[in-house]
Every structure is written in C-alpha cells, then in structure tokens.
Backbone bond lengths (Angstrom), bond angles and torsions (degrees), N, CA, C in turn:
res aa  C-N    CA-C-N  psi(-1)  N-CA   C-N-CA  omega(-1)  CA-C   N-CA-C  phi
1 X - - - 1.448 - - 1.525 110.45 -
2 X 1.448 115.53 -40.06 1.361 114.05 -177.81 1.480 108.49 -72.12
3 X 1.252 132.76 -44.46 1.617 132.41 173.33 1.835 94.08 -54.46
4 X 1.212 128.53 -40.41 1.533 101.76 -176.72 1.377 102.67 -79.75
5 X 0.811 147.83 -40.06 1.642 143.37 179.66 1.393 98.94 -41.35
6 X 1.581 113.38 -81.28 1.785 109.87 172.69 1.532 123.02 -33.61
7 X 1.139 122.91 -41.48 1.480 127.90 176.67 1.321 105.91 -73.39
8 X 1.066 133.42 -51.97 1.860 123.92 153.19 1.056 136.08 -18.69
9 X 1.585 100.63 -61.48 1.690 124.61 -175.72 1.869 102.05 -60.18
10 X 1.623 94.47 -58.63 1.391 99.28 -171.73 1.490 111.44 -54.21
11 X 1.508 115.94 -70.00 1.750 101.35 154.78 1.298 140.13 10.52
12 X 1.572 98.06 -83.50 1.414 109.65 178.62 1.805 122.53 -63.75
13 X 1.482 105.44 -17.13 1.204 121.50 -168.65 1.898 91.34 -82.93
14 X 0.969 102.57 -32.86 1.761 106.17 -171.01 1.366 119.26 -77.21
15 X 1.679 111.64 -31.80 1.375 125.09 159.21 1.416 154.67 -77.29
16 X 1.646 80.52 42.15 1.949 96.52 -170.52 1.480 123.50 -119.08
17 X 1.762 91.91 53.59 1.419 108.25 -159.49 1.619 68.28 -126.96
18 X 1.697 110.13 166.10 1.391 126.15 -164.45 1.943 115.19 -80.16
19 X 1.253 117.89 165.73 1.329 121.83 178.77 1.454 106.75 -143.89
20 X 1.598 119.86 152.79 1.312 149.08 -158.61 1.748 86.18 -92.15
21 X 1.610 97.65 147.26 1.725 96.88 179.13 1.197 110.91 -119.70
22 X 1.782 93.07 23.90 2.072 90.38 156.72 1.933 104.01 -111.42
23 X 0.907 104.48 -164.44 1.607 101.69 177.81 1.661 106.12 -138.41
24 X 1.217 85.56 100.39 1.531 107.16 -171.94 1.623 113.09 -111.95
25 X 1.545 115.33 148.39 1.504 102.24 -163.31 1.449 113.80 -75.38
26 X 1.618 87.64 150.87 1.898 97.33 175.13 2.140 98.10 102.94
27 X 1.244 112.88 -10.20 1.124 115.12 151.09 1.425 135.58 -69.38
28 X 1.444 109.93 132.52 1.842 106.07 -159.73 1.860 87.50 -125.52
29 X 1.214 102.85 156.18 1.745 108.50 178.44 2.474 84.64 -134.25
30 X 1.447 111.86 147.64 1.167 93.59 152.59 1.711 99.57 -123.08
31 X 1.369 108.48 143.63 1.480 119.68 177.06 1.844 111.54 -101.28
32 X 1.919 93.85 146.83 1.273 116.92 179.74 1.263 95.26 -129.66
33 X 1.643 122.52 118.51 1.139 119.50 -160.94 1.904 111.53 -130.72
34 X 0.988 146.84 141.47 1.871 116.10 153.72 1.770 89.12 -113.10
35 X 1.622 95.29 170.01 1.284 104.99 -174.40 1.661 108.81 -118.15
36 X 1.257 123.48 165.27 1.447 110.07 147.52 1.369 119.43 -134.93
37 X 1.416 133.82 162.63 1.714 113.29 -167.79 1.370 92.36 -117.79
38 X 1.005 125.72 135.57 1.957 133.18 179.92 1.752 91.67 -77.01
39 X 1.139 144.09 -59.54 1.512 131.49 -163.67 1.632 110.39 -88.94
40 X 1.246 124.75 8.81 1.591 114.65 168.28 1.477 102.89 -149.47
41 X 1.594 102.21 9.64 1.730 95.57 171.22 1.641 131.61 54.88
42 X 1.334 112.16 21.01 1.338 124.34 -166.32 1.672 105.63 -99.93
43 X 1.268 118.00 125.82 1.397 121.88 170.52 1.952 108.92 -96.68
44 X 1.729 84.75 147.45 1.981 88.64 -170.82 1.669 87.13 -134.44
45 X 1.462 107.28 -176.39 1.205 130.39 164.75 1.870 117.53 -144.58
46 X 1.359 99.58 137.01 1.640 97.86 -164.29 2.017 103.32 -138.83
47 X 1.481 86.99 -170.00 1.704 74.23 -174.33 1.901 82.20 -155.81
48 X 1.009 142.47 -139.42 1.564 156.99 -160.88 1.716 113.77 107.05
49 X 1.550 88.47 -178.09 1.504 94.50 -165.33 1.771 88.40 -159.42
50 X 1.449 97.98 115.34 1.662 127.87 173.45 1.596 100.84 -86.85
51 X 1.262 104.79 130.09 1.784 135.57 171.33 1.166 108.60 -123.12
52 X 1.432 111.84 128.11 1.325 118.30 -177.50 1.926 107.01 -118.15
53 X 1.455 99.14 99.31 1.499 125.42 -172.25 1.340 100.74 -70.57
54 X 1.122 151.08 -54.94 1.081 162.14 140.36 1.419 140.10 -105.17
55 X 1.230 135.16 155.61 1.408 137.84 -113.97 1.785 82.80 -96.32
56 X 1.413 138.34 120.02 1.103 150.29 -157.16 1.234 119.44 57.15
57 X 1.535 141.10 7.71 1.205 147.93 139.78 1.728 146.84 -64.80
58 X 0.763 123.02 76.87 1.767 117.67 -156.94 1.557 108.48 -103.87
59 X 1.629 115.62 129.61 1.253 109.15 162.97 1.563 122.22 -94.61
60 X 1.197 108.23 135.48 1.569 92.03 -168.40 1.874 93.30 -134.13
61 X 1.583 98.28 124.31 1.756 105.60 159.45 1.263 119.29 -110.99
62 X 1.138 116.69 144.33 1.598 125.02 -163.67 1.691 89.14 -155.78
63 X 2.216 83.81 144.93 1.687 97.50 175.38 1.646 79.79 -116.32
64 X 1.831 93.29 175.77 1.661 113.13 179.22 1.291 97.31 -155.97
65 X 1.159 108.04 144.06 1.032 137.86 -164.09 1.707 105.36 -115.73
66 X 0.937 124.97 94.84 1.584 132.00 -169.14 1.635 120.03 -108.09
67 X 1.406 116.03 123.33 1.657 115.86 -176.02 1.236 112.98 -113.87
68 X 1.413 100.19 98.08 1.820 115.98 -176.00 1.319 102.56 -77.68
69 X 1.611 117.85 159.58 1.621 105.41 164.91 1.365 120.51 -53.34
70 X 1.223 123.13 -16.80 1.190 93.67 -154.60 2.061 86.20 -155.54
71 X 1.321 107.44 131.58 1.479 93.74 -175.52 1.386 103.89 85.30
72 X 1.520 99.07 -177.88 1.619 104.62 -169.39 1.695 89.78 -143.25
73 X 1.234 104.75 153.41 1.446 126.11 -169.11 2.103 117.28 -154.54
74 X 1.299 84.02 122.68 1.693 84.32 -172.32 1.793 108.98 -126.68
75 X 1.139 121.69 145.51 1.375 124.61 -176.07 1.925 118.36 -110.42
76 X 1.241 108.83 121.00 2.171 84.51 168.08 1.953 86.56 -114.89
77 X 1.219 128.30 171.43 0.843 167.41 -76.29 2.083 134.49 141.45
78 X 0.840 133.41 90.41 1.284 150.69 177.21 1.450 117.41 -101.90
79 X 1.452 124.88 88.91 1.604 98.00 -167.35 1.530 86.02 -132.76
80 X 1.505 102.61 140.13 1.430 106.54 154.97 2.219 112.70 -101.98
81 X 1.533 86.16 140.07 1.395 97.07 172.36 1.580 133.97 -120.05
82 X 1.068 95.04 153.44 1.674 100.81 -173.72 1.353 122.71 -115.61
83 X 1.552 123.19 91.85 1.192 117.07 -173.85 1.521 131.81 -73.13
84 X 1.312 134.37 124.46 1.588 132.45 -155.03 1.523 82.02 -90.87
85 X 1.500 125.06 -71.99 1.882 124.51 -149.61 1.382 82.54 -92.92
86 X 1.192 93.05 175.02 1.310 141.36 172.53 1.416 121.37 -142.10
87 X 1.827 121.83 145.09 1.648 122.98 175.28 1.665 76.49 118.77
88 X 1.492 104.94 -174.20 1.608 123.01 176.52 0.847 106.43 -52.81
89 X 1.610 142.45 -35.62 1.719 108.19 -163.53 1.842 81.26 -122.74
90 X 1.262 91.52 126.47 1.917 105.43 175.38 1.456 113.23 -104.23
91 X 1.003 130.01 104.18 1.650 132.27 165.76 1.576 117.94 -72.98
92 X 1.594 121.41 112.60 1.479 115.85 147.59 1.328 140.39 -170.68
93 X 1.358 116.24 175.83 1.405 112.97 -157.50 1.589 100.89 -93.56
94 X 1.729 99.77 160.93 1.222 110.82 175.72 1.053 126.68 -147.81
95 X 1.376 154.74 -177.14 1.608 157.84 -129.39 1.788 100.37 150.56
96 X 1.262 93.70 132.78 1.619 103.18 155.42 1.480 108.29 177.73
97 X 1.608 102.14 -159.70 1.959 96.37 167.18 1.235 119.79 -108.61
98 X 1.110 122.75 168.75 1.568 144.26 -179.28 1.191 117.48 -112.49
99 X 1.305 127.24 129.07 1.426 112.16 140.61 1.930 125.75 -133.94
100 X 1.261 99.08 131.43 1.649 89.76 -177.90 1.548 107.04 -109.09
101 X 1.553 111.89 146.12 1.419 131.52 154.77 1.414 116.86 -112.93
102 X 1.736 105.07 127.67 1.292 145.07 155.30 1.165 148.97 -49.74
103 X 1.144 143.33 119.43 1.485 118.39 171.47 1.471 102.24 -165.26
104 X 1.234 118.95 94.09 1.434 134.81 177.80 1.657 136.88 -84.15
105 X 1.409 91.40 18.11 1.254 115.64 173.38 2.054 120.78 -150.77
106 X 1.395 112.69 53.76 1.690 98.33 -124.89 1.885 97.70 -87.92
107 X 1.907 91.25 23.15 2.022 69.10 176.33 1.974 79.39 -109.86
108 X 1.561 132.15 34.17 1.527 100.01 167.48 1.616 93.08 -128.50
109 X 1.382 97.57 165.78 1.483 121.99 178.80 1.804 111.17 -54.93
110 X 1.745 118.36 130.16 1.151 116.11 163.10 1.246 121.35 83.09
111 X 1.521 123.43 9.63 1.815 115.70 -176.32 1.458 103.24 -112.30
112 X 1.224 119.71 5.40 1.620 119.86 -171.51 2.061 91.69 -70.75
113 X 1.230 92.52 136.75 1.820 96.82 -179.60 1.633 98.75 -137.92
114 X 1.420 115.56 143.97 1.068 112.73 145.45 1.667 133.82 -106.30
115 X 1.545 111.52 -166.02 1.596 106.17 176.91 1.500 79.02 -168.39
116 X 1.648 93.02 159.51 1.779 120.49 -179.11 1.072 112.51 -135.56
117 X 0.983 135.69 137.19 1.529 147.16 164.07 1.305 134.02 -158.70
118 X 1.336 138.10 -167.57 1.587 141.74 -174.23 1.608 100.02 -106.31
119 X 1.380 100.55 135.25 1.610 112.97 145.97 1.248 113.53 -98.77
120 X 1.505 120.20 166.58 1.017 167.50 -153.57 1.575 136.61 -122.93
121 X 1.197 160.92 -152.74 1.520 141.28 126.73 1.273 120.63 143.12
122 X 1.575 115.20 161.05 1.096 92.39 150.61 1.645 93.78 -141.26
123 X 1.369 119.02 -172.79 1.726 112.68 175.49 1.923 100.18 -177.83
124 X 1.132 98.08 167.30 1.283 105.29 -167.98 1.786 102.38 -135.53
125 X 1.677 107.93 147.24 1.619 113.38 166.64 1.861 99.86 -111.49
126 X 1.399 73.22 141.36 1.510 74.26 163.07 1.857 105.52 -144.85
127 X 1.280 89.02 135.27 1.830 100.68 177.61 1.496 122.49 -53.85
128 X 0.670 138.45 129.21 1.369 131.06 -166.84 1.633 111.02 -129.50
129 X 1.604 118.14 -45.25 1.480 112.73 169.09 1.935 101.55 -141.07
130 X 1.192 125.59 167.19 1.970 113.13 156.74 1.082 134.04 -17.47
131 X 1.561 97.71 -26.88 2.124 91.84 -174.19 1.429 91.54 -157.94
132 X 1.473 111.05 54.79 1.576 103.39 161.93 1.913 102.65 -171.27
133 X 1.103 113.80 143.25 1.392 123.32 172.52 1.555 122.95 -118.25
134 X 1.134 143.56 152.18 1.552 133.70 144.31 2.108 107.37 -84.48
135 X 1.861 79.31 135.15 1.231 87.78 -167.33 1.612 92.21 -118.54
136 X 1.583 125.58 126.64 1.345 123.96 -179.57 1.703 116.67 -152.90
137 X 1.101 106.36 99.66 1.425 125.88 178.96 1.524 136.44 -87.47
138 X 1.041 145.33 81.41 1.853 125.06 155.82 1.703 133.21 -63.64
139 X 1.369 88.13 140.75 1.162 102.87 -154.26 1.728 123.07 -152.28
140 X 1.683 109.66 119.32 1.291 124.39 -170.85 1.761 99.18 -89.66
141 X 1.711 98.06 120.41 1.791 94.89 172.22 1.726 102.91 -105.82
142 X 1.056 131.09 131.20 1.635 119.14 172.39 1.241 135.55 -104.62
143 X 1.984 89.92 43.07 1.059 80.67 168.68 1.923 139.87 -121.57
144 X 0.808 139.74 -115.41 1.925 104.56 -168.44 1.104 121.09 -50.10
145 X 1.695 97.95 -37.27 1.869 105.46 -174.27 1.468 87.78 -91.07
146 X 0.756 147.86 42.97 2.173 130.39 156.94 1.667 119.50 12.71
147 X 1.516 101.50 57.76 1.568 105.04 -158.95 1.743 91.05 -97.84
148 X 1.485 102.05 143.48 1.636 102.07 -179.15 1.643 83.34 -116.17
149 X 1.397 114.79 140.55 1.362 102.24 156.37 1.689 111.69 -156.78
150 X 1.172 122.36 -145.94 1.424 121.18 -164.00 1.306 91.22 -116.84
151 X 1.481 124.53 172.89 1.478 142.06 -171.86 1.397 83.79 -167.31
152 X 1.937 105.16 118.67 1.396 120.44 146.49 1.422 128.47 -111.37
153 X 1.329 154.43 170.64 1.056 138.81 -146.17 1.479 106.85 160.29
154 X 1.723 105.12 163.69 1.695 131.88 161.23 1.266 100.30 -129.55
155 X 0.856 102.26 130.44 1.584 146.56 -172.72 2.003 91.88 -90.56
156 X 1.616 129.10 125.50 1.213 117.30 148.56 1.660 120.25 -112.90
157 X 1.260 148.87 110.71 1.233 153.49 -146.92 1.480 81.98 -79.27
158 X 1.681 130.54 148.40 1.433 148.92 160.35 1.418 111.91 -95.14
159 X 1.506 115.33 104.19 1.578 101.24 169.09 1.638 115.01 83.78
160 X 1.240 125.56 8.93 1.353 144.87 169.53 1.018 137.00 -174.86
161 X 1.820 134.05 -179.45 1.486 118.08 -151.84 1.228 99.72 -103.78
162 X 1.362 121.85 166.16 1.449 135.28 165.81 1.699 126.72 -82.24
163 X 1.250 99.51 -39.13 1.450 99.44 156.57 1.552 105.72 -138.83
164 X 1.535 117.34 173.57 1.141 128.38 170.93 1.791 124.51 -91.87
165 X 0.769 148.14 -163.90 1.650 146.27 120.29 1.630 137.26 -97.72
C-alpha cells in the first residue's frame, strides 16, 4: 500500500504540465477519489486512471478501498465512458463491470466472498486549475449489495491542461 501511495504522489507530481479541454484520444486523467454508498452508508477511498481510446471515449479502471463496520470490503471497477460536452465542465455517461470482495469476519478462516456485476452512471469533470480537475460521479453497481452511491474526486490531466484561458 505504501509503494502505491509513493507511485501516486510521484505521478501526480509529474503531471503538471497543461491539458486540452476536449477529450481526444491518447489522453490519460489519474483519479483520487472517496466514495459514499446511499443503501449501506459505507465510506471508501480509491484512485484509477482514465484512457481516452478514442476521441470522447475513455476507459477508466479504478480500485476502492471501502470501510464497512464491520469486516473489510474492497471494490475494482472497469468502466467505459462517454463524454457528451466538452470545455471545463464535461458531462458523461457510463457502463462497465464490477467486482467486489468481502470478508465479514476478516481475523477467521474462509469467509472472504466475492460478487460481479455492471455499473451504470453518470458523472461530470470539471477543470478547475492547469493540472487539476473535480471529478464527481453517481453510480448504480449490481452487484450482491446493489449499492448506488456518489464518487467525489480530483481528477489530474497527464501531459496536458485542465482548462484553457
């Protein structure tokens, strides 16, 4: 965990060179995100990294890191997105898969479980300075627990600006 924190930091430290405020391919964003879930009330913390395959298309995978009362619970994430606007504030929808692991007892042998399913969503960036965005999403996962919840976040653009003048 501590080598990914450093590999983050360093990252983000490397990406404070400017970005284009359309989303055109070969554009990368890396995300720092926490979550909250509206039906089990659980707060997480996550991170991912958006690729933009084609010119308003982005694949983005992201893990989460989730603190249930009780037990430990972790999320990954596969989503492809579709950006509608373009300029500082970007609107769009998304779809992909999920998968979460469980473990509701995590000092005994054998209860760690998983589940898979599709998200849903939609979420928006908005530019905020050269090398930083707010990144904030909702979002239906379906899988065992069917938790819809919010995603807040900074957005760091790779290799370009976040907004223009």
């Amino acid at each position: 965990m501590k080598k990914a924190l450093v590999i983050f930091f360093v990252l983000v430290l490397t990406s404070f060179s400017g970005y284009s405020q359309t989303q055109n391919q070969g554009d990368t964003r890396l995300h720092a995100f926490g979550t909250y879930g509206l039906r089990w009330q659980n707060v997480g913390v996550g991170g991912g990294i958006e690729f933009f395959f084609v010119d308003h298309f982005a694949f983005m995978p992201s893990y989460t890191q989730i603190f249930p009362a009780i037990g430990s619970e972790s999320n990954f994430s596969a989503d492809f997105r579709y950006y509608i606007s373009e300029g500082p504030s970007q609107l769009y929808f998304m779809a992909g898969y999920s998968q979460n692991w469980e473990n509701t007892q995590p000092d005994g042998a054998g209860v760690r479980r998983s589940f898979k399913g599709a998200n849903v969503g939609v979420g928006a960036y908005i530019g905020l300075v050269d090398w930083m965005g707010l990144s904030t999403e909702f979002k239906f996962q379906s899988t065992n627990r069917q938790e819809v919840g919010f995603r807040v976040g900074l957005a760091f653009p790779l290799g370009g600006r976040a907004v223009t003048n």
